[in-house]
Structure formats: C-alpha cells, structure tokens
C-alpha positions as CSV (number, residue, x, y, z in Angstrom):
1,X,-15.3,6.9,8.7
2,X,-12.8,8.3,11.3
3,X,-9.9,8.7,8.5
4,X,-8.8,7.8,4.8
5,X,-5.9,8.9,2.9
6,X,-5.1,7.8,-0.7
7,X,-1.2,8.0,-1.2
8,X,0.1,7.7,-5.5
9,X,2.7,5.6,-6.3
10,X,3.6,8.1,-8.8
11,X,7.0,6.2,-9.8
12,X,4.9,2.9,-10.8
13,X,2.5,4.9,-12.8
14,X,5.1,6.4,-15.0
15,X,7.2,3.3,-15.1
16,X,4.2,1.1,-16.2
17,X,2.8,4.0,-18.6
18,X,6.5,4.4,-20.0
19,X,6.5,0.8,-20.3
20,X,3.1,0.2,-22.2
21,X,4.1,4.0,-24.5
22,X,7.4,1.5,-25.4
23,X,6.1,-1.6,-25.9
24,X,3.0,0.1,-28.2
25,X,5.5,1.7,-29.9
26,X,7.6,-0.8,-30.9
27,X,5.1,-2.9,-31.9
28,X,4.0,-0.3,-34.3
29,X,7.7,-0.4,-35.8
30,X,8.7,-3.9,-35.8
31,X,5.7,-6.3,-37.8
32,X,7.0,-9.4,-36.7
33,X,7.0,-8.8,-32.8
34,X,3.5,-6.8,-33.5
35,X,0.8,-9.8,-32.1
36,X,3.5,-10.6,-29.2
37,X,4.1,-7.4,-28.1
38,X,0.2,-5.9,-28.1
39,X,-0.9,-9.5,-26.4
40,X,1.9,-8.0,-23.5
41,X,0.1,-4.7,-22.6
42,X,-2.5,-6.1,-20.5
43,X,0.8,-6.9,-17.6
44,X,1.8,-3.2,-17.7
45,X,-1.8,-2.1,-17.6
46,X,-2.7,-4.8,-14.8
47,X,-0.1,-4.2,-12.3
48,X,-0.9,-0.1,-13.2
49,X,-4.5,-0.6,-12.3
50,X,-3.6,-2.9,-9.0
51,X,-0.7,-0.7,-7.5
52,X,-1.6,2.9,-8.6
53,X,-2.3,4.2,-5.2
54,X,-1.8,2.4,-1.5
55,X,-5.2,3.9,0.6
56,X,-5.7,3.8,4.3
57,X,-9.0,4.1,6.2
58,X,-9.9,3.8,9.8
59,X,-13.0,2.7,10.2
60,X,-15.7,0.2,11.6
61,X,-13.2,-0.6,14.2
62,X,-10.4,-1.5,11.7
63,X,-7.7,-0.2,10.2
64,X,-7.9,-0.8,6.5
65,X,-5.7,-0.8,3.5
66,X,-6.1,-1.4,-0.4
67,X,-3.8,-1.0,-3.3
68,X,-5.2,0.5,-6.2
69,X,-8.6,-0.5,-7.3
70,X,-8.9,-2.5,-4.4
71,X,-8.1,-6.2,-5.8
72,X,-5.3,-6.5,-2.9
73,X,-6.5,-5.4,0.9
74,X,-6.1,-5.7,4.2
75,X,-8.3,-5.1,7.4
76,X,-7.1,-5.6,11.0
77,X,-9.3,-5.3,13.7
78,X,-8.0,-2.1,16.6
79,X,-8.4,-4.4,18.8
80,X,-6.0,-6.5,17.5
81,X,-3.2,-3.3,17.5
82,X,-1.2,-2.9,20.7
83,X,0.4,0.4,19.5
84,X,1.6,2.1,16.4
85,X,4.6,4.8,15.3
86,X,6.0,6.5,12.6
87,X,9.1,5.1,11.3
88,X,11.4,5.4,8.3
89,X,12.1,2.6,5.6
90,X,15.0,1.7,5.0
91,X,15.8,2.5,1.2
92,X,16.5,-1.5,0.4
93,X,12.7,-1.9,1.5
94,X,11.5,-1.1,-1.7
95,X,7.5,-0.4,-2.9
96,X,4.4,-3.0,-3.3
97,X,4.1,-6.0,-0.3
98,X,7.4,-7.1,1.1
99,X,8.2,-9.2,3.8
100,X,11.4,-8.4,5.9
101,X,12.4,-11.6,6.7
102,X,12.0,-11.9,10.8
103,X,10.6,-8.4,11.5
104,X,7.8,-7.1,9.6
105,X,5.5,-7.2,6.2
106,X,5.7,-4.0,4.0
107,X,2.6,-2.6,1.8
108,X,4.2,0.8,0.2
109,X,3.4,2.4,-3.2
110,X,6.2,5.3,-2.4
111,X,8.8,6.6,-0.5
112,X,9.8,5.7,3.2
113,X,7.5,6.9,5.5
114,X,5.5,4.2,6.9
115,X,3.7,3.3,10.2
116,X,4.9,0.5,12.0
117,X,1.2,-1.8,13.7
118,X,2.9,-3.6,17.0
119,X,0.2,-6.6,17.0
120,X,-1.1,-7.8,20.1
121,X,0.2,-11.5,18.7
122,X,3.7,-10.1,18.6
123,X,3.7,-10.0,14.8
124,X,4.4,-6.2,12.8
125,X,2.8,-4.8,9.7
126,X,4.0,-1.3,8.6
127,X,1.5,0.8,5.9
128,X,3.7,3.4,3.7
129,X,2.2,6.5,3.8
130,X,3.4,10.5,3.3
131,X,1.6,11.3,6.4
132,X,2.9,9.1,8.6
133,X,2.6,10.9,12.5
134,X,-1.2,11.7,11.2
135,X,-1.5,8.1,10.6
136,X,-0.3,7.0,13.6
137,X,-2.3,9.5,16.4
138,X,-5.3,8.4,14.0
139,X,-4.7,4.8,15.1
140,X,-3.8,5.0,18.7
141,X,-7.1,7.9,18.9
142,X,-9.2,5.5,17.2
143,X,-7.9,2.7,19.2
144,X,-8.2,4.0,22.6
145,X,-11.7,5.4,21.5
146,X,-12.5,2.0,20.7
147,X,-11.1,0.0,23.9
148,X,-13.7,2.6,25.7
149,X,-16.4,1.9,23.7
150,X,-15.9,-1.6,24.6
151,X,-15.3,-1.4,27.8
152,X,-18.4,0.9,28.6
C-alpha cells in the first residue's frame, strides 16, 4: 500500500447519534409512538455505520475509496487518471456522493477540501479529504511510478 487516510465525518456522527439519543428518548416518553419509533432506529444507525468516515487508499495500481464500513466504494485504475489537484468545494456541495450536474461527482464526509481526478475519458471525480495536496502528490507519484512500470 503506497497511501491510506481515513477522514471522520464527525458532523454525521453527531447528527445521527443526536438523532437515535432523540428518537430513543421519545419513545421512552410517549407509549403510543413507542413500537414506531424504536422500529425507526435502525435508519439513523444504518446511514451512521455507512457514512462515518470517507477512506482513501492508493494501492494495487488504483486509487481507492470507501465510505464507512465499506458497503459504498470506488476503485479507479491510475491508469485511467490524467492528472489530479487540490481544490476547494464550494460550500452548496454539501457531504456523502453528489453529482454536480455537468462537471463532476462528489464523495465527501466533511468540509471542502477535496481532490479533483481529471479522467483520461474527460469525465471528473473529486474525493473530500483534510489532506488534500498530500492526496494529490500521492496520486500523480503513484501514477507516474506506475506509467514506468508499465512502460519498462
């Protein structure tokens, strides 16, 4: 493994604990919502579970990505990747997988950091991340070191 780095969405794990906390708690307090409201906890506790955490590895020739327990990934091939380059979100981007109608798709668990994947097919794909220049001299490292490889 040439890199991996596990960014929290630490927003969407208090929001869904708050959420489950409330939804226990009023269940507890009101009988007759009691059965509907317990049967709801398994949502919260679901979308905790699959967005937690956004992680990033570069590895066998691919960049990599998986939210949470890993139920949701991605995997492109470097040699797929023309080039890649930290960039900012904009704040309207928002967190989880977004598509920005006519320019990219989005995977972010928190704030705007990303780097921005220029695909060799002309499409883009941006992976949120707090480190986001280490993420992108791991690619373009990794992806020159691969085009040798190849090559040799």
């Amino acid at each position: 493994m040439y890199y991996r780095h596990t960014q929290r969405g630490t927003l969407i794990l208090v929001g869904m604990l708050l959420t489950m906390f409330a939804l226990f708690l009023i269940a507890l307090s009101q009988e007759s919502l009691r059965l509907p409201l317990l049967a709801a906890l398994p949502v919260p506790a679901s979308l905790l579970a699959v967005f937690h955490s956004l992680t990033v590895e570069i590895c066998d020739n691919s960049v990599k990505c998986f939210f949470g327990i890993g139920l949701i990934r991605k995997e492109i091939p470097l040699s797929d990747i023309q080039s890649s380059r930290a960039v900012r979100n904009p704040w309207y981007s928002g967190w989880g997988i977004r598509w920005m109608p006519g320019q990219y798709w989005l995977w972010n668990v928190s704030g705007m950091g990303a780097v921005e994947l220029q695909l060799k097919n002309g499409s883009r794909f941006r992976i949120g991340t707090d480190e986001p220049e280490t993420l992108a001299r791991a690619v373009e490292a990794y992806g020159t070191m691969f085009t040798k490889q190849r090559q040799a």
